[in-house]
Steps between C-alpha positions, in 0.01 A plus 500: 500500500185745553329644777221458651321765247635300207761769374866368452737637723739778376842395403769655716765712332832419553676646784838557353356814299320801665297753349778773437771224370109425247467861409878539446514239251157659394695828405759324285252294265517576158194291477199658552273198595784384718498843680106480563490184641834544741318816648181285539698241704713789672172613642385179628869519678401852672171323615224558219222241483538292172173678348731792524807386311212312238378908468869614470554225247175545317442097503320259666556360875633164335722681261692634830483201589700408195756767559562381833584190421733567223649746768580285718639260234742732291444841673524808308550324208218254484275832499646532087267342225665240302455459190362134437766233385237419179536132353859341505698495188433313205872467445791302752847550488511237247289649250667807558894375449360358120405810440798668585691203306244547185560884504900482558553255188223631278236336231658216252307608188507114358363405822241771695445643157554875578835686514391704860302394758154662491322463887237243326812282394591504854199439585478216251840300615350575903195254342721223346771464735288528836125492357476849720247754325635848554334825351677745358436778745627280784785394302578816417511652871737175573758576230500862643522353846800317369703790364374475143405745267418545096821716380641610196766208367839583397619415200781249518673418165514113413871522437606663854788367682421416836777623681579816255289737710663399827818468360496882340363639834771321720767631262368832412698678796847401348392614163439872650880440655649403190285854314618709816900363485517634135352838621705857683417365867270636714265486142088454630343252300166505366287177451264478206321309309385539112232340300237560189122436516339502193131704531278490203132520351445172670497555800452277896198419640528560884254407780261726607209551788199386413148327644517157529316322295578740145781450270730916470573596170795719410626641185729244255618620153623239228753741328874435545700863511720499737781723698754370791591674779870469633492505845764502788470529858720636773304328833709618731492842387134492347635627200391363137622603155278399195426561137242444298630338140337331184764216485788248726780535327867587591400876421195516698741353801783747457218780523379314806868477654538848437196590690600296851859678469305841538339393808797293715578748768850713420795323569338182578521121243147319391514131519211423232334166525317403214401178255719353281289636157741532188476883517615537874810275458628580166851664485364743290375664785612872578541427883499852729795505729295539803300153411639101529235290453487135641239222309250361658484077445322418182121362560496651832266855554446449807786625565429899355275709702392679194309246396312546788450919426375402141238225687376822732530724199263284321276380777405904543605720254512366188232218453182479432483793229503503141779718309374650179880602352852410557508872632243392735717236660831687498287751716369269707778345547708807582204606760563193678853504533474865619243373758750230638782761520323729668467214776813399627403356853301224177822423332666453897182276596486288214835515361737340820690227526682398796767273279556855313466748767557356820889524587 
């Protein structure tokens, strides 16, 4: 509708707002463009010709207009830019629940050729079982969508049984009864847990940042000399006792066993979870009266926190170099060990289990 000059008529505001309820809601944007164009319409409220609120605004006549009308559509809130809803998906629930399927059950070698999925191979079985062509970038931003990332794997030996881990964990609380009935009562007990890591000439690899595009090098010696640190950790004390030793033998452990006694607290018993290696189960062992030890199920590491301390040890401490002497290592080694100790909120962090600690 136009009038007689041939200029459309202005579009009333709506009457359920006023100009100080505008300039209140003015004063709590965060939105800066919002802001500016609610005090534009606020002064149209208080009786401003549109050319004014277009000079408040800095726009055009038709851009208030604009403002008006989404105004009077969505109020405050239909004054916010949106950002635009860009081309639908590629991908429909369907095409995402084989992925999830695909992912969950992993690669058969014999059959999709690869032993992890790479985002081309994906890609690839998106082609052949729904003829959908997917690029990696979009795939990639719908695997993160879903949940999905690229992480480490943890090694799993072929031998494990099944229900060892959850069986150990749900029995694990009597075991500390039956340790605790043969002690004085009132005795605190400690929970630890022992293991070796081998560190030599040849050392890991890790990741590192670096440009996409160019292929990181790092260090990597060939020789084989060697040490092993014996490690034990205390998480809920953040205590660790270690040694540094050429060999694992039955000697090397009773040096090690010695080592934890020193550091239980006085008066208290240490319940020392470890592997079931030759050398830590042998009754040649010279156990310290302040240490039982309990074995953890063959095949099943998952189950030792220290494992976990030598992955971090190795991820930043001790790859990555090249050692020129078995002196070398040993010092290393030692260095690193000293680093850890002197970090007991570390061993806490990434040595807790709820099946060992929790009651």
């Amino acid at each position: 509708m136009a009038n007689g000059l041939g200029f459309a008529m202005a579009i009333a505001l709506r009457t359920d707002f006023d100009a100080t309820a505008v300039r209140s809601a003015a004063r709590l944007s965060k939105d800066g463009a919002q802001t500016r164009r609610l005090l534009a319409l606020a002064a149209i409220y208080e009786g401003s010709s549109r050319t004014e609120a277009a000079r408040i605004g800095g726009v055009t006549l038709q851009i208030v207009r604009d403002w008006v009308m989404k105004f009077n559509a969505s109020g405050p809130g239909g004054l916010i830019d949106r950002k635009a809803p860009g081309p639908p998906s590629l991908l429909q629930a369907a095409h995402r629940t084989a992925l999830v399927e695909a992912i969950e059950r992993g690669p058969i070698p014999a059959v999709h050729g690869v032993v992890r999925w790479r985002i081309v191979d994906l890609a690839q079985m998106l082609w052949d079982d729904f003829s959908l062509s997917v690029s990696r970038p979009t795939l990639s931003r719908e695997l993160r969508a879903l949940g999905y990332r690229k992480l480490s794997a943890r090694p799993k030996h072929h031998a494990q049984d099944p229900d060892a881990i959850e069986a150990f964990k749900k029995g694990f609380a009597a075991k500390l009864d039956k340790v605790g009935a043969s002690l004085p009562r009132g005795t605190p007990i400690e929970v630890w847990f022992q293991d070796e890591a081998r560190i030599g000439q040849k050392t890991k690899i890790t990741r590192r940042w670096a440009k996409r595009g160019t292929r990181p090098s790092a260090p990597h010696d060939q020789r084989t000399t060697s040490a092993y640190i014996f490690g034990a950790i205390c998480p809920q004390e953040g205590k660790a006792a270690g040694l540094v030793l050429p060999f694992c033998n039955t000697d090397t452990m009773n040096l090690h066993l010695a080592e934890i006694a020193l550091h239980v607290a006085p008066g208290a018993h240490a319940v020392l979870l470890m592997d079931q290696a030759g050398w830590h189960l042998t009754p040649k062992l010279a156990l310290p009266a302040n240490i039982s030890i309990i074995a953890i199920p063959s095949k099943c590491p998952e189950l030792n926190p220290q494992e976990n301390i030598w992955q971090f040890m190795r991820d930043n401490w001790l790859s990555n170099r090249v050692f020129g002497s078995y002196d070398e290592i040993v010092d290393h080694c030692c260095g690193a060990w000293n680093k850890l100790v002197e970090q007991p909120w570390r061993i806490t962090s990434i040595g807790m289990r709820k099946w060992a600690q929790g009651f």
